[in-house]
C-alpha positions as CSV (number, residue, x, y, z in Angstrom):
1,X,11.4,-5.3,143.6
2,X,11.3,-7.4,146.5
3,X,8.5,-4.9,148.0
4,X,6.6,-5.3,145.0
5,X,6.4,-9.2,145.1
6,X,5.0,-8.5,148.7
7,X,2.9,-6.0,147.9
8,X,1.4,-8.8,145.3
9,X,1.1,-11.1,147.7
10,X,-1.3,-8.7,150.1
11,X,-3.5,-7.9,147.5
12,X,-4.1,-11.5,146.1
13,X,-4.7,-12.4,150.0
14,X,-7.0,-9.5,150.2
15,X,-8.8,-9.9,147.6
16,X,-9.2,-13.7,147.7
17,X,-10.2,-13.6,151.1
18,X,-13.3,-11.5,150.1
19,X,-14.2,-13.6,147.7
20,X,-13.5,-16.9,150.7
21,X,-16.1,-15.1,152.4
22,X,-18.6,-14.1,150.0
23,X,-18.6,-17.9,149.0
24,X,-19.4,-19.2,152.6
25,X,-21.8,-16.2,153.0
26,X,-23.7,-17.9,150.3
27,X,-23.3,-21.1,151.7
28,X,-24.3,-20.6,155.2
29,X,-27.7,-18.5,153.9
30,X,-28.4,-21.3,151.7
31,X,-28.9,-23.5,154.0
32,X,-32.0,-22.3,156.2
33,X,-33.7,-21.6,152.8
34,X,-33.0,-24.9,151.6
35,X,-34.5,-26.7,155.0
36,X,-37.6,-24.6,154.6
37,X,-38.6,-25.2,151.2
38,X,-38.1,-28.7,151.3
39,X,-40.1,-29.2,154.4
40,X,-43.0,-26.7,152.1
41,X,-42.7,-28.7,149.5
42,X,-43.5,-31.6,151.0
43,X,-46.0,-30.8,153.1
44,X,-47.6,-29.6,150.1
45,X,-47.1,-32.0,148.1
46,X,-48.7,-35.0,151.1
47,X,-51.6,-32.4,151.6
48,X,-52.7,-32.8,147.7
49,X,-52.2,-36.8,147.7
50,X,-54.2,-37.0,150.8
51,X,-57.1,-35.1,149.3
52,X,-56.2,-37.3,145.9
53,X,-56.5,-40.2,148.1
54,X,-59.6,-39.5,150.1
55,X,-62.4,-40.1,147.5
56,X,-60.3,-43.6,146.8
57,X,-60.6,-44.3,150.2
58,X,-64.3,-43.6,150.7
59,X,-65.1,-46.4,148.1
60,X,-63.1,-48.8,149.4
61,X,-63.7,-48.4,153.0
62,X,-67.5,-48.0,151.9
63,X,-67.5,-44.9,154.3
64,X,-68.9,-41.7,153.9
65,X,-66.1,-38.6,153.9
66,X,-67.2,-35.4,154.3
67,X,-65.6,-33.7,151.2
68,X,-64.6,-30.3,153.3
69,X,-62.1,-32.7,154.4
70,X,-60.9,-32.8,150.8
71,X,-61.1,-29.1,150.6
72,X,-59.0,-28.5,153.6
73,X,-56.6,-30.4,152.5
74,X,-56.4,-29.0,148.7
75,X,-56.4,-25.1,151.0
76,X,-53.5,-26.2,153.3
77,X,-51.9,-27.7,150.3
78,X,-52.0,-23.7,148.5
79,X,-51.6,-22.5,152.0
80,X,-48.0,-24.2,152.1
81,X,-46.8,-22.9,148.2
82,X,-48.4,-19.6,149.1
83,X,-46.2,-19.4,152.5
84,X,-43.4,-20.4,150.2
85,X,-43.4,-17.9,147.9
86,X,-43.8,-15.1,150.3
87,X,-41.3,-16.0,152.4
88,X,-38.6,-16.9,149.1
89,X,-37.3,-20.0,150.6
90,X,-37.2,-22.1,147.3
91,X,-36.4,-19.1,145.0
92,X,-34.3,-17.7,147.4
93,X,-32.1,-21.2,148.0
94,X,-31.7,-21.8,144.3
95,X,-30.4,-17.8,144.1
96,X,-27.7,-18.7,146.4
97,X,-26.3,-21.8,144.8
98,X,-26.5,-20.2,142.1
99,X,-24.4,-17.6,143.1
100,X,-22.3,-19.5,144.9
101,X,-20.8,-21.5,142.0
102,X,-20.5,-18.4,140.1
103,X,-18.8,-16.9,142.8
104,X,-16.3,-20.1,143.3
105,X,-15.9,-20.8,139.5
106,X,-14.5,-16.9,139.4
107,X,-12.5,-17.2,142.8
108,X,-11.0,-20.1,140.8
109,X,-10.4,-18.6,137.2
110,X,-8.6,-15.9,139.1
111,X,-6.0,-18.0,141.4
112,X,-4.9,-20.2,138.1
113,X,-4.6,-16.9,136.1
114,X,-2.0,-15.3,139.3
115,X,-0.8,-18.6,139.3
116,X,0.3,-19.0,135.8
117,X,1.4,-15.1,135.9
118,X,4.4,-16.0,138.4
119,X,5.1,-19.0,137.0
120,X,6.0,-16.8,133.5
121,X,8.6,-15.3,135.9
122,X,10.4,-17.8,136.8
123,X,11.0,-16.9,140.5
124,X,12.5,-13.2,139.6
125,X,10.6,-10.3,140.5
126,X,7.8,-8.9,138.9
127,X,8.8,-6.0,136.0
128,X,6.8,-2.4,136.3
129,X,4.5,-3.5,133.4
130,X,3.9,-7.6,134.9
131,X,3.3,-6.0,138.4
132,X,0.6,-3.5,136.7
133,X,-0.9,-6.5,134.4
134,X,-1.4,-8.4,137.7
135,X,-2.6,-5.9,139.9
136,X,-5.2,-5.2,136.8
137,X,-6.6,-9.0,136.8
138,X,-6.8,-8.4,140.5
139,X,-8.8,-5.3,139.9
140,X,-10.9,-7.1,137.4
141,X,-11.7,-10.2,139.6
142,X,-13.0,-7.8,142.3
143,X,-15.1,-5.7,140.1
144,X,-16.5,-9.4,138.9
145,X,-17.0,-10.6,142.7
146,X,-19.2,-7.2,143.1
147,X,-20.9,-7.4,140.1
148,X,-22.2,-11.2,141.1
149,X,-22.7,-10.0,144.5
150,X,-25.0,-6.9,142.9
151,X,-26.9,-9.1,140.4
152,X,-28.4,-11.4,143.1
153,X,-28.9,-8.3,145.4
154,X,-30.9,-6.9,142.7
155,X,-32.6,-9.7,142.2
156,X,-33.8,-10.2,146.0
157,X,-34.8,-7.0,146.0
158,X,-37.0,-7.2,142.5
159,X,-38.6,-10.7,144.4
160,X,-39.5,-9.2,147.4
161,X,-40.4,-5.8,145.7
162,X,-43.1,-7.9,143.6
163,X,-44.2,-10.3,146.7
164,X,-45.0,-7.3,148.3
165,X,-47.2,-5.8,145.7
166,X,-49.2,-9.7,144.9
167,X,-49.9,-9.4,148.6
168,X,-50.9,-5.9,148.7
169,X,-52.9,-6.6,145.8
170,X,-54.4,-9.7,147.4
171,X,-55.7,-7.9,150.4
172,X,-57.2,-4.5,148.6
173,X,-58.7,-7.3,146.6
174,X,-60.4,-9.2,149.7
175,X,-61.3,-5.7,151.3
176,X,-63.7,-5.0,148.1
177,X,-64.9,-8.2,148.2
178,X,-66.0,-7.4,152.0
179,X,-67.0,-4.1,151.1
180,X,-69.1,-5.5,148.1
181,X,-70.8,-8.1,150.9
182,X,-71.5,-5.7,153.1
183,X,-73.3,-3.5,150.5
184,X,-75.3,-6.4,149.9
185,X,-76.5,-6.8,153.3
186,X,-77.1,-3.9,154.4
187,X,-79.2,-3.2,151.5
188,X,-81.3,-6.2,152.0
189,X,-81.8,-5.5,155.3
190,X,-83.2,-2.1,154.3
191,X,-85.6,-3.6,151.9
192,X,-86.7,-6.0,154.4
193,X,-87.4,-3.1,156.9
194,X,-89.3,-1.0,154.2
195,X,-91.7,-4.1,153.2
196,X,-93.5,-3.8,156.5
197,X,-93.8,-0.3,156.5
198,X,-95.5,-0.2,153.0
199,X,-97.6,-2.8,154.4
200,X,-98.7,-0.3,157.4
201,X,-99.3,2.4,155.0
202,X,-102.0,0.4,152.9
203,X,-104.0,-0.6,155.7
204,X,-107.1,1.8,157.0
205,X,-106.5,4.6,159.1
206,X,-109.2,3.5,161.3
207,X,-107.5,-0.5,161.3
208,X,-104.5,1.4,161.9
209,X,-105.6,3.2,165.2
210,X,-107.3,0.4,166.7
211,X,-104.0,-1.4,166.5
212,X,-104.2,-3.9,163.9
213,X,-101.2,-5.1,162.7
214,X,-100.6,-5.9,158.7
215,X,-101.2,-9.9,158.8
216,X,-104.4,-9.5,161.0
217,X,-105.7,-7.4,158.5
218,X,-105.3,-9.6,155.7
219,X,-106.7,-12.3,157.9
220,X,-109.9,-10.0,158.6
């Protein structure tokens, strides 16, 4: 009996020391994510007032601004969310505190359920059914911990599966657009090449052979 109070013990260390370190896993990875999008954010968010601003301050300062200023900053302003959702800092950092207190609130459901479990025995050793019921809530907290840990893996994976595919999308997107503008000038450059060769083929034979080029024609 006394082996299977210690054998208690080592799985409720085990397992609560998984769940220790899942929780600070979280909290350290938060961190970097949260510095990141805050600085985004607000860079963003200075960007748009400045472009806001700069038409206010034209009139008052009875100056002329050159609105490309106002469009650079309105693109470094998208430029900033943009860089923010690739990179998942602000989705990311609210995933892990998320996960985090889910992960803690569990940790703690489980300790005040082992808790109360030995404090219906009184101090005696655990029976062959108690020891079974507790080693099942310890099973039960685990599969919970995994299942957490799996959700927000699943999750990353679906956010970076679909960031992938925007910017994949984005590009194939720009290279048709290229691919469009080239058409367009390559054809107008032809058409401009073919207009003086029609030209030469209306003009005399004769005017032709003496050297005569289209415009000296016409001025003849």
């Amino acid at each position: 009996e006394q082996d299977c109070e210690a054998s208690l013990t080592k799985v409720f260390t085990h397992i609560r020391r998984d769940a220790i370190e899942a929780i600070e896993w979280y909290s350290m990875a938060r961190r970097p994510k949260r510095r990141l999008a805050t600085t985004v954010r607000l860079v963003a968010v200075v960007l748009v007032g400045v472009a806001a601003l700069l038409p206010m301050l034209e009139g008052i300062l009875v100056a002329d601004i050159n609105a490309i200023w106002i469009s650079l900053a309105i693109a470094a302003g998208a430029g900033a969310i943009g860089l923010d959702r690739a990179l998942g800092s602000s989705t990311g950092w609210i995933r892990c505190i998320k996960t985090e207190l889910q992960l803690r609130d569990t940790l703690e459901k489980f300790e005040l359920d082992w808790e109360c479990a030995r404090a219906h025995r009184r101090g005696r050793c655990p029976t062959s059914e108690e020891t079974i019921e507790m080693l099942q809530t310890a099973k039960q907290f685990a599969e919970h911990i995994n299942i957490i840990v799996q959700e927000e893996t699943n999750a990353w994976v679906d956010e970076f599966q679909s960031t992938i595919n925007q910017i994949d999308e984005k590009l194939r997107s720009r290279r048709e657009e290229v691919a469009r503008a080239e058409e367009k000038r390559v054809a107008a450059a032809q058409t401009i090449v073919v207009r003086p060769l029609s030209a030469m083929s209306a003009m005399p034979q004769p005017l032709i052979a003496a050297g005569f080029q289209p415009n000296e024609w016409k001025d003849a």
